[in-house]
C-alpha positions in Angstrom: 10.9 -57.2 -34.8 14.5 -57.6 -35.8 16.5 -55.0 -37.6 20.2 -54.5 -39.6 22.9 -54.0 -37.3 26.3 -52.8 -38.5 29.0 -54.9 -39.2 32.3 -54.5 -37.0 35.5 -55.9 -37.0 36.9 -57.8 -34.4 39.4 -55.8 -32.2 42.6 -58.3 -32.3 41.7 -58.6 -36.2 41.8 -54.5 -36.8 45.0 -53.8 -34.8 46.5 -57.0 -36.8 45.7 -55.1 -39.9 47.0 -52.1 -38.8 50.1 -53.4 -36.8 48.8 -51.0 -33.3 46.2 -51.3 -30.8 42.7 -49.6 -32.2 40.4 -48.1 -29.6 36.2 -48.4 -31.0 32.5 -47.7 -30.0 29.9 -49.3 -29.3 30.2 -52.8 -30.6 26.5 -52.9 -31.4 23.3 -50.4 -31.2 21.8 -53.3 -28.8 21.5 -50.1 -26.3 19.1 -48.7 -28.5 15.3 -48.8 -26.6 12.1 -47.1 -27.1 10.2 -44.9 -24.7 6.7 -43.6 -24.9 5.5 -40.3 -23.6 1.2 -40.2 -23.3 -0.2 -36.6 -22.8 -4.1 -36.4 -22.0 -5.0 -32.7 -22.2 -8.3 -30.9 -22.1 -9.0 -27.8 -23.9 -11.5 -26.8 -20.7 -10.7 -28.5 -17.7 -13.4 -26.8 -15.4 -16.8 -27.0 -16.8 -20.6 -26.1 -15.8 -23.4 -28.9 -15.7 -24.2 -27.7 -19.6 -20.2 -27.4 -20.5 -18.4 -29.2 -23.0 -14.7 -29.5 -24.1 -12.3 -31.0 -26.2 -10.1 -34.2 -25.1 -6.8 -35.0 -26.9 -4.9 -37.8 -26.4 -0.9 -37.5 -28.1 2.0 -40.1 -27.8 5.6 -39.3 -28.8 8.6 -41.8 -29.0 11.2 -39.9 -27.3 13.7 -43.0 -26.9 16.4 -44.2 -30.1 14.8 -47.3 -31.2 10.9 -47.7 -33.4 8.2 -48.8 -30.8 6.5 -51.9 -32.1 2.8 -53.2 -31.2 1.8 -49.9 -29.6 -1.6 -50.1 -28.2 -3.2 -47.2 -26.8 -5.6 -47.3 -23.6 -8.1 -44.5 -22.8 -10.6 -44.2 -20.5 -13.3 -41.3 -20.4 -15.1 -41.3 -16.9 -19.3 -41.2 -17.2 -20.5 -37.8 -16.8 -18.6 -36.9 -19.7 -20.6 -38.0 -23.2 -18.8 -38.1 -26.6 -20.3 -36.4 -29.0 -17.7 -36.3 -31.7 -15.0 -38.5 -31.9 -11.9 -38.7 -34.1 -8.7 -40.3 -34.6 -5.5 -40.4 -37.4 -5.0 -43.0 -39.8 -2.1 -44.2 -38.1 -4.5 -45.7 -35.5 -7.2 -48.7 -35.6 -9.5 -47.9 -32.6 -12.4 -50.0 -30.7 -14.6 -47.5 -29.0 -16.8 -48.4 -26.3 -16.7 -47.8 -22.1 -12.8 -48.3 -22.5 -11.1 -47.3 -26.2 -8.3 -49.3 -27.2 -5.9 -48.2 -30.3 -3.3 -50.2 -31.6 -1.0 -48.0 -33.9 -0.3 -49.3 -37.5 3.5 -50.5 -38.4 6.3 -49.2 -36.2 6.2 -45.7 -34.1 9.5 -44.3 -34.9 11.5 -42.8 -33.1 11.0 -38.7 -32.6 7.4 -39.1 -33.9 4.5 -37.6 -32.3 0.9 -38.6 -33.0 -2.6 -37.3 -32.0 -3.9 -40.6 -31.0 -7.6 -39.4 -30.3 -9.9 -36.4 -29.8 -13.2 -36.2 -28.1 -15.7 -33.5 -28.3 -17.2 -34.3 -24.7 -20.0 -32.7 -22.8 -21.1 -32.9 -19.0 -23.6 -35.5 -19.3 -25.3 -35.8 -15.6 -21.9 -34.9 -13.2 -23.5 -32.6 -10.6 -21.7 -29.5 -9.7 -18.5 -30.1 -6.8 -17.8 -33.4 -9.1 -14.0 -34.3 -10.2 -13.7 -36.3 -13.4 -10.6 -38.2 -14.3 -9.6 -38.4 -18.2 -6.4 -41.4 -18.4 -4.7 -42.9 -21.0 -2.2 -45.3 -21.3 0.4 -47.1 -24.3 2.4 -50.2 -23.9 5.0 -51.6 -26.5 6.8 -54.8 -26.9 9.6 -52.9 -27.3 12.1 -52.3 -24.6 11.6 -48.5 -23.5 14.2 -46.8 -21.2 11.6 -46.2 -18.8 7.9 -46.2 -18.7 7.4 -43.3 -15.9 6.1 -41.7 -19.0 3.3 -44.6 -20.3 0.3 -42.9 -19.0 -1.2 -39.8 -17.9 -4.7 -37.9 -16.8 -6.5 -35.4 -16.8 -9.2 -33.6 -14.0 -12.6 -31.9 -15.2 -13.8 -30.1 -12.3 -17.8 -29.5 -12.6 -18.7 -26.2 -11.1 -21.6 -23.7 -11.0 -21.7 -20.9 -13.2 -21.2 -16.6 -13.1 -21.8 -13.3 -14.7 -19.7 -11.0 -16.5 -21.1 -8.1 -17.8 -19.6 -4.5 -18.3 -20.4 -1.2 -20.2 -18.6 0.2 -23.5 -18.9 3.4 -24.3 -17.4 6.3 -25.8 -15.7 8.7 -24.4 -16.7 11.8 -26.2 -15.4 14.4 -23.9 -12.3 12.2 -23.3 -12.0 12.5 -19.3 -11.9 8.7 -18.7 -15.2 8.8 -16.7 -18.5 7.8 -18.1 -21.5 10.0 -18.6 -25.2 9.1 -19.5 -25.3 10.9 -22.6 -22.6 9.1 -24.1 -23.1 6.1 -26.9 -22.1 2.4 -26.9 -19.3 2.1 -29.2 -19.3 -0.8 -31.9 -16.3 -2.5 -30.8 -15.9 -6.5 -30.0 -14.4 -7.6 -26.0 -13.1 -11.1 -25.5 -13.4 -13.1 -22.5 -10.3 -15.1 -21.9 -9.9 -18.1 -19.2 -7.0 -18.1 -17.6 -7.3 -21.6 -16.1 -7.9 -23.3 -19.2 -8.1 -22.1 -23.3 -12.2 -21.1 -22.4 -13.4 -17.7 -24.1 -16.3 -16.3 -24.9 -16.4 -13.4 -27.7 -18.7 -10.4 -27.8 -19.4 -8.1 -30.9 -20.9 -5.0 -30.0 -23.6 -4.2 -32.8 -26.6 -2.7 -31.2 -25.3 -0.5 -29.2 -25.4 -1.9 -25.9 -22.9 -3.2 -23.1 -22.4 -7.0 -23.1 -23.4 -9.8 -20.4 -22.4 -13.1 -20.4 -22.9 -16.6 -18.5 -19.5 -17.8 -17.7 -17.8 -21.1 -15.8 -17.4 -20.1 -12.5 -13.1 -19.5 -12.4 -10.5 -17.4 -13.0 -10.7 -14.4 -16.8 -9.1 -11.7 -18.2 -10.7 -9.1 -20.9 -9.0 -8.2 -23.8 -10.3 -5.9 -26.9 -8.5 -5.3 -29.9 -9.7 -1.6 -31.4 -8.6 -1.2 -35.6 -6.9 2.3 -34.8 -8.1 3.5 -38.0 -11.4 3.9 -36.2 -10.7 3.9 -31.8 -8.3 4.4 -29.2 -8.2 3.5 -25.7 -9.3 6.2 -22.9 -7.4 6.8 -19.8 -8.3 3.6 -17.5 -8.7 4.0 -13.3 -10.2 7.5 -13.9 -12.8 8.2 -11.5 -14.8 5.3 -9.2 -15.2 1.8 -10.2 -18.8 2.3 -11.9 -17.9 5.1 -14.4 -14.3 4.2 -15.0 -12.3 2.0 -17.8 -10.6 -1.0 -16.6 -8.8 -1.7 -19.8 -5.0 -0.8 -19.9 -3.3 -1.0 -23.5 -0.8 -3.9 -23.8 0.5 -3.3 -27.1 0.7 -1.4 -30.5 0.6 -2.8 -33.8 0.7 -0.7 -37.2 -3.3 -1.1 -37.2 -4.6 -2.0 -34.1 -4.3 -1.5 -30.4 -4.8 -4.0 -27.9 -5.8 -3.4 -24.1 -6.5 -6.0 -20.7 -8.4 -5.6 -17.8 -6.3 -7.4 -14.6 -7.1 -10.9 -13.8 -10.4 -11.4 -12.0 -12.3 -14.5 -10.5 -16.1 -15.2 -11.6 -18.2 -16.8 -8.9 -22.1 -17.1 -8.3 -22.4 -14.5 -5.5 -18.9 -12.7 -7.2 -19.6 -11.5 -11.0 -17.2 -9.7 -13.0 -17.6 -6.1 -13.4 -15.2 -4.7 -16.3 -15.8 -1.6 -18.2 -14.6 -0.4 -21.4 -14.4 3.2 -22.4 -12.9 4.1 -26.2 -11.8 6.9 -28.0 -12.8 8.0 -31.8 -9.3 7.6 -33.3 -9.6 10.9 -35.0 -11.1 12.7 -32.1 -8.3 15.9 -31.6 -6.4 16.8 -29.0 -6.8 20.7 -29.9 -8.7 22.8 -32.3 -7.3 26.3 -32.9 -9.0 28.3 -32.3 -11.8 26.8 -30.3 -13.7 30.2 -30.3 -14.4 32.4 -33.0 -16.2 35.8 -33.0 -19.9 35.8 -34.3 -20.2 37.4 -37.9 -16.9 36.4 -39.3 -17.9 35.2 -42.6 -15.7 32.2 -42.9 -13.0 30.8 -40.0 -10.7 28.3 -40.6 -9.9 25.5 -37.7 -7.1 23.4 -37.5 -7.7 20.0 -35.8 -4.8 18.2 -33.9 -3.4 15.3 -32.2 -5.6 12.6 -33.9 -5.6 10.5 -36.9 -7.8 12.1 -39.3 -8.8 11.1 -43.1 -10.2 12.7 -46.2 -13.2 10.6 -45.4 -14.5 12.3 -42.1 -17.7 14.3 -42.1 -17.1 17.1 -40.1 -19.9 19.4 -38.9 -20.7 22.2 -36.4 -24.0 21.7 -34.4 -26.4 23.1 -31.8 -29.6 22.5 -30.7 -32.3 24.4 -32.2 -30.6 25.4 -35.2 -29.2 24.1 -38.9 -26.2 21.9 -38.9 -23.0 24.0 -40.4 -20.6 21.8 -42.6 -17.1 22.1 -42.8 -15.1 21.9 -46.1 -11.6 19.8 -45.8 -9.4 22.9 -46.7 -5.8 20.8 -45.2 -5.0 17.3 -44.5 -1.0 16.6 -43.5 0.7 13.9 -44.8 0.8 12.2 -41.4 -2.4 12.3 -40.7 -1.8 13.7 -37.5 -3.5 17.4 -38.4 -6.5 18.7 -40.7 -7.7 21.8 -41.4 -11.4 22.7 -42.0 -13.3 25.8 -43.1 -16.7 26.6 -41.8 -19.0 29.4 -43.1 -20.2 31.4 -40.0 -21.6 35.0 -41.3 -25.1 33.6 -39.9 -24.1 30.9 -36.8 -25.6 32.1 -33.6 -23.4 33.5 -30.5 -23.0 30.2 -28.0 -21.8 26.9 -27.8 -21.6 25.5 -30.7 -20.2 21.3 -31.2 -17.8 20.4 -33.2 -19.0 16.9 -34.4 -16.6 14.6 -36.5 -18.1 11.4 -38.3 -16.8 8.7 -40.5 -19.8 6.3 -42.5 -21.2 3.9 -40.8 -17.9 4.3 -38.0 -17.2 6.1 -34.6 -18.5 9.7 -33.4 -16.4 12.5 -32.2 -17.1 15.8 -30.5 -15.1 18.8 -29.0 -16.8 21.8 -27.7 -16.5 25.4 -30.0 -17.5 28.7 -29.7 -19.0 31.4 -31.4 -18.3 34.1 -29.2 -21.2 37.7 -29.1 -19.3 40.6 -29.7 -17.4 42.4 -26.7 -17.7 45.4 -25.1 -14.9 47.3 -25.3 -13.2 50.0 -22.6 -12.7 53.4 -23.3 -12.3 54.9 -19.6 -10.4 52.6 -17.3 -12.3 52.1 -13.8 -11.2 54.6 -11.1 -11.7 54.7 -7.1 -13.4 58.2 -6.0 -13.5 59.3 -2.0 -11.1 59.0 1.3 -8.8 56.4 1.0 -8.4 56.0 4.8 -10.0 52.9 7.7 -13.4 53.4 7.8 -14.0 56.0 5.0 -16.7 54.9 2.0 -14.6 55.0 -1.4 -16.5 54.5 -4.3 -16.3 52.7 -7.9 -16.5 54.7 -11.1 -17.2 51.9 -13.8 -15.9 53.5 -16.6 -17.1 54.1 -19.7 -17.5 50.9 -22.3 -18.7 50.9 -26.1 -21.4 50.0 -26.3 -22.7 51.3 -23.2 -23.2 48.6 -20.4 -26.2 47.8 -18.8 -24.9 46.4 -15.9 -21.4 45.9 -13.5 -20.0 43.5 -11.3 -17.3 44.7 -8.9 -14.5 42.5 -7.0 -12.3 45.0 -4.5 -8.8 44.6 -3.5 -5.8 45.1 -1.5 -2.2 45.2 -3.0 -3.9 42.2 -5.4 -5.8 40.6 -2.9 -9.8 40.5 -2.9 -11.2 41.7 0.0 -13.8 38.8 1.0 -17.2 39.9 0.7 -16.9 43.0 -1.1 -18.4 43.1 -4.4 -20.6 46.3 -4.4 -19.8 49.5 -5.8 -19.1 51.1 -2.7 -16.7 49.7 -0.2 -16.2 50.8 3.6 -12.3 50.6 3.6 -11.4 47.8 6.4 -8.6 47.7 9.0 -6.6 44.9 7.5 -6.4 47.5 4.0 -4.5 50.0 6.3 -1.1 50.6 4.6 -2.0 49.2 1.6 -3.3 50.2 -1.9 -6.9 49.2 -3.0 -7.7 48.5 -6.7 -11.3 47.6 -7.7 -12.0 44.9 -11.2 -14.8 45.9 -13.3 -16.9 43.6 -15.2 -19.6 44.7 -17.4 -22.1 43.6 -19.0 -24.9 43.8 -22.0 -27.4 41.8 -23.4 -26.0 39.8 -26.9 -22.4 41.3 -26.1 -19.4 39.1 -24.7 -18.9 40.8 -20.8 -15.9 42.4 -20.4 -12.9 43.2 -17.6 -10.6 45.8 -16.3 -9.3 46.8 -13.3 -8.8 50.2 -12.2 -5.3 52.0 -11.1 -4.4 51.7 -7.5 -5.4 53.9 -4.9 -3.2 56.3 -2.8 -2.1 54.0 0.4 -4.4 53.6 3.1 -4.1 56.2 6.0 -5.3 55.4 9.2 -9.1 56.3 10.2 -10.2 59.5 12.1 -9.5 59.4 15.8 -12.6 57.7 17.8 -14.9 60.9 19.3 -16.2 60.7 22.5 -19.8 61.4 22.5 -19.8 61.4 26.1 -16.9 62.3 27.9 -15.3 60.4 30.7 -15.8 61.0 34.1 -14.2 60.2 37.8 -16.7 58.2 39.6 -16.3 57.3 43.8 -15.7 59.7 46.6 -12.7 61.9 46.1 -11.1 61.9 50.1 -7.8 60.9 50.7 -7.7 56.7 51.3 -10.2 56.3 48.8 -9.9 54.4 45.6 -11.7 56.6 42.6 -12.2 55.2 38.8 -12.3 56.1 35.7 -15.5 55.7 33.9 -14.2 55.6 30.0 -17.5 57.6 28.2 -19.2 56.6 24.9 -17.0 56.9 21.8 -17.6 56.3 18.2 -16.9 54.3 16.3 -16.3 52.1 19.2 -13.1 51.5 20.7 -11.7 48.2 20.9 -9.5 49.1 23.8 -8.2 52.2 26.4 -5.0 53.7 28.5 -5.9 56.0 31.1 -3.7 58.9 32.5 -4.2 60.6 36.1 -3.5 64.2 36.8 -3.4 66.9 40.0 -3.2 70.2 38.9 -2.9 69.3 35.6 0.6 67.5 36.1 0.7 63.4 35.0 0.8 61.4 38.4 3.3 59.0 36.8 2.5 55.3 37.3 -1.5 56.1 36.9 -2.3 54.2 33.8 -5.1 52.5 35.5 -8.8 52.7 35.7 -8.3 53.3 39.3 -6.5 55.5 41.4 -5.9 55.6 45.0 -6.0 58.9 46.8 -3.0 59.5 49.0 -2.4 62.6 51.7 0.0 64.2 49.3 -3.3 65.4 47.0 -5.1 66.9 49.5 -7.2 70.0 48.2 -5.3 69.4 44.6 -7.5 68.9 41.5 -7.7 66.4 39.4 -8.9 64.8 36.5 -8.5 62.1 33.7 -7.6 61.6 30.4 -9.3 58.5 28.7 -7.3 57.3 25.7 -9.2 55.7 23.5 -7.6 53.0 20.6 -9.2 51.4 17.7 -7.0 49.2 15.1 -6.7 51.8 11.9 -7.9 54.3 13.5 -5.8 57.6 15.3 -5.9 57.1 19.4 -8.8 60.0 20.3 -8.8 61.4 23.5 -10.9 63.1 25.8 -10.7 64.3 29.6 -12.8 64.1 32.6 -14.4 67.4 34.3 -11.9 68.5 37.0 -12.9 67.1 41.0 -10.9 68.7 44.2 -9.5 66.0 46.5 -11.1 66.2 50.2 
């Protein structure tokens, strides 16, 4: 095709006109060429035997000058069966094992056309099979180059996996799932990331989701309306009770999260979980426990976004729903405050329920607390305060009157393992310290109760051991014999003894031992032995042998 060039003066005849040498451009856009880019692309690129996609073929004219007589070649392996097929105006196309398009009038330069697209599916390609999508465009106009003239495209035919996952809702908010709690209404979203694949679940009936998937790589996204959910904490917990979705972003109205990236395979499904949050669910109530009788408490809710529309309720089982009646709503939405008649609500635990029509569920424990008992005699400690004495606990006196105590003992502030009777034998490790005994009582339909008594005097050390039978010298008492000291019977027991040797009642010194060897120098002397004997909180007690005369 030929074309207007622009008309230039000859050099010598411009610098004649102008009496100087003229420097110009190009003398002509000769230069000028065409130069055609084909991209084959595949909406899915890996699909099962049953799979289908969609198969686009675009040209561009990247170079400076209109490509004339364009014609388009594309060639669609078997295996691959077109069920719908479609092309622009700007084409004439003959379809058959090989499609050829010729493009009508000139393809100007910075255009960009969608030659063709195919809605393919597998049609007999086993699984493991690779199919090649090419495409091709010539010109009869020069191009710059023609690297870019054709392109393909690879459909890999594999077998299929399983996704499948629980939602649920979080109604204690701990990030781990429980059996008790509901399937949440919310939609999930399973997102190839090998290709533009998804499948989309809507959760309506109140179950999790499983789906049939291409064997390759996903992520999973949901997208909660934050007028109704939030997100609970994810990685809370082991894999099967815990939420793998993270948040990602914030909008105005919704929230998105993502699971990580995970590959499907047959023998590998994909496990992801999704726990949610009622959006109005709060943070705190204040106060969470109320005492039984009051004829009408008012709770404020905080920490989540509420609405005049919420139906807000106190329930527990066995007994008649109590409404609340919005009393307060701020004008960020971020607190409520709610007034509940409770002259008749039963002492216990009671549930806090929160509601919107036909939308999420909320709970939060509350309680409506039995009356208390209340002190009017602090505890005291009666008896010895020494190692090894029996002190005792005086309860107290409590309005009403209790029907029952439970005791925790200590020393300077620390309980004594083991000792939660009303009596206590005072041990070893108390000596030196002061004891103080916590009082708990109790009565039927009353709140129990708490106090702690004064603390003791400090605690002395136990009476001395007593020997119930006294020691005695045991061997034959001549000089160059070796005599011992037979210790006796004491109680309590000792844990240990020290020994001292006497003649005439004057300490041998050195004798500590349980033996003693008789020497010439105690000839016809007497003597005897004092058995000392120790016990840890106790005072050393001591006793002495009968007196022997040395032979």
């Amino acid at each position: 095709m030929s074309f207007l060039r622009p008309f230039v003066l000859p050099t010598a005849l411009v610098a004649g006109l102008s009496g100087a040498f003229v420097a110009t451009g190009p003398a002509s856009a000769a230069a000028d060429t065409a130069n055609l880019v084909v991209e084959v692309s595949a909406a899915r690129n890996i699909l099962s035997t049953s799979g289908w996609s969609g198969l686009a073929v675009q040209v561009r004219n990247t170079g400076t000058a209109p490509a004339e007589s364009v014609t388009l070649t594309f060639a669609q392996p078997a295996g691959l069966r077109t069920v719908i097929y479609e092309s622009t105006s700007n084409w004439t196309c003959d379809t058959g094992a090989l499609t050829t398009c010729t493009h009508i009038g000139p393809f100007a330069p910075g255009a960009s056309d969608r030659a063709i697209y195919n809605t393919v599916e597998v049609d007999g390609a086993p699984e493991g099979s690779t199919l090649e999508v090419s495409a091709s465009a010539t010109t009869t106009t020069p191009e710059g180059s023609t690297a870019d003239n054709a392109s393909s495209k690879l459909i890999k035919i594999v077998p299929t996996g399983l996704v499948a996952g629980h939602l649920w809702n979080d109604l204690n908010a701990d990030g781990i799932r429980q059996a008790n709690e509901p399937a949440p209404r919310i939609g999930v979203s399973i997102d190839s990331q090998d290709d533009e694949d998804n499948y989309g679940f809507a959760n309506s009936f109140d179950v999790g989701y499983r789906e049939t998937v291409v064997s390759k790589r996903y992520k999973i996204t949901s997208t909660l309306s934050r007028y109704d959910w939030r997100f609970t904490t994810p990685n809370v917990g082991s894999d099967d009770t815990d939420s793998d979705l993270v948040p990602v972003s914030t909008s105005t109205y919704t929230q998105t999260g993502a699971s990580p990236v995970f590959k499907v395979t047959p023998s590998t499904p994909g496990a992801v979980d999704v726990g949610v949050i009622a959006s109005f669910r709060p943070a705190a109530i204040t106060p969470a426990s109320v005492p039984q009788g009051a004829a009408s408490v008012t709770v404020k809710l905080s920490g989540g976004r509420f609405a005049s529309d919420l139906d807000v309720k106190l329930t527990r089982a066995g007994f008649d729903a109590i409404p609340g009646v919005l009393s307060n709503l701020a004008a960020d939405n971020t607190s409520m405050d709610v007034t509940f008649p409770l002259a008749q609500a039963t002492a216990g635990a009671w549930t806090l329920n929160l509601d919107r029509l036909y939308g999420p569920h909320a709970e939060v424990p509350f309680t409506v607390a039995a009356p208390g008992l209340k002190l009017s005699k602090a505890p005291s400690i009666s008896g010895t305060v020494a190692v090894g004495s029996t002190v005792k606990a005086v309860p107290g006196t409590w309005t009403p009157t209790a029907t029952s105590y439970r005791y925790v003992w200590a020393a300077n502030g620390t309980s004594i393992r083991g000792a939660t009777g009303a009596t206590l034998t005072v041990p070893a490790g108390a000596l030196g310290k002061r004891l103080t005994v916590r009082v708990t009582a109790a009565r039927s339909g009353y709140t129990s109760a708490s106090a702690t008594s004064a603390k003791s005097a400090v605690v002395a050390k136990g009476k001395a051991p007593r020997a119930t039978k006294r020691p005695a010298i045991t061997g034959t008492v001549k000089v160059g014999r070796t005599v011992r000291a037979a210790a006796g019977t004491w109680s309590p027991k000792a844990n240990s003894y020290r020994y001292e040797w006497r003649l005439n009642g004057k300490v041998i010194r050195g004798a500590t031992g349980a033996s003693l060897k008789l020497t010439s120098s105690m000839r016809n002397k007497k003597l005897t032995v004092t058995v000392i004997a120790r016990r840890t909180g106790y005072v050393d007690g001591k006793a002495a042998s009968k007196t022997v005369k040395v032979h």
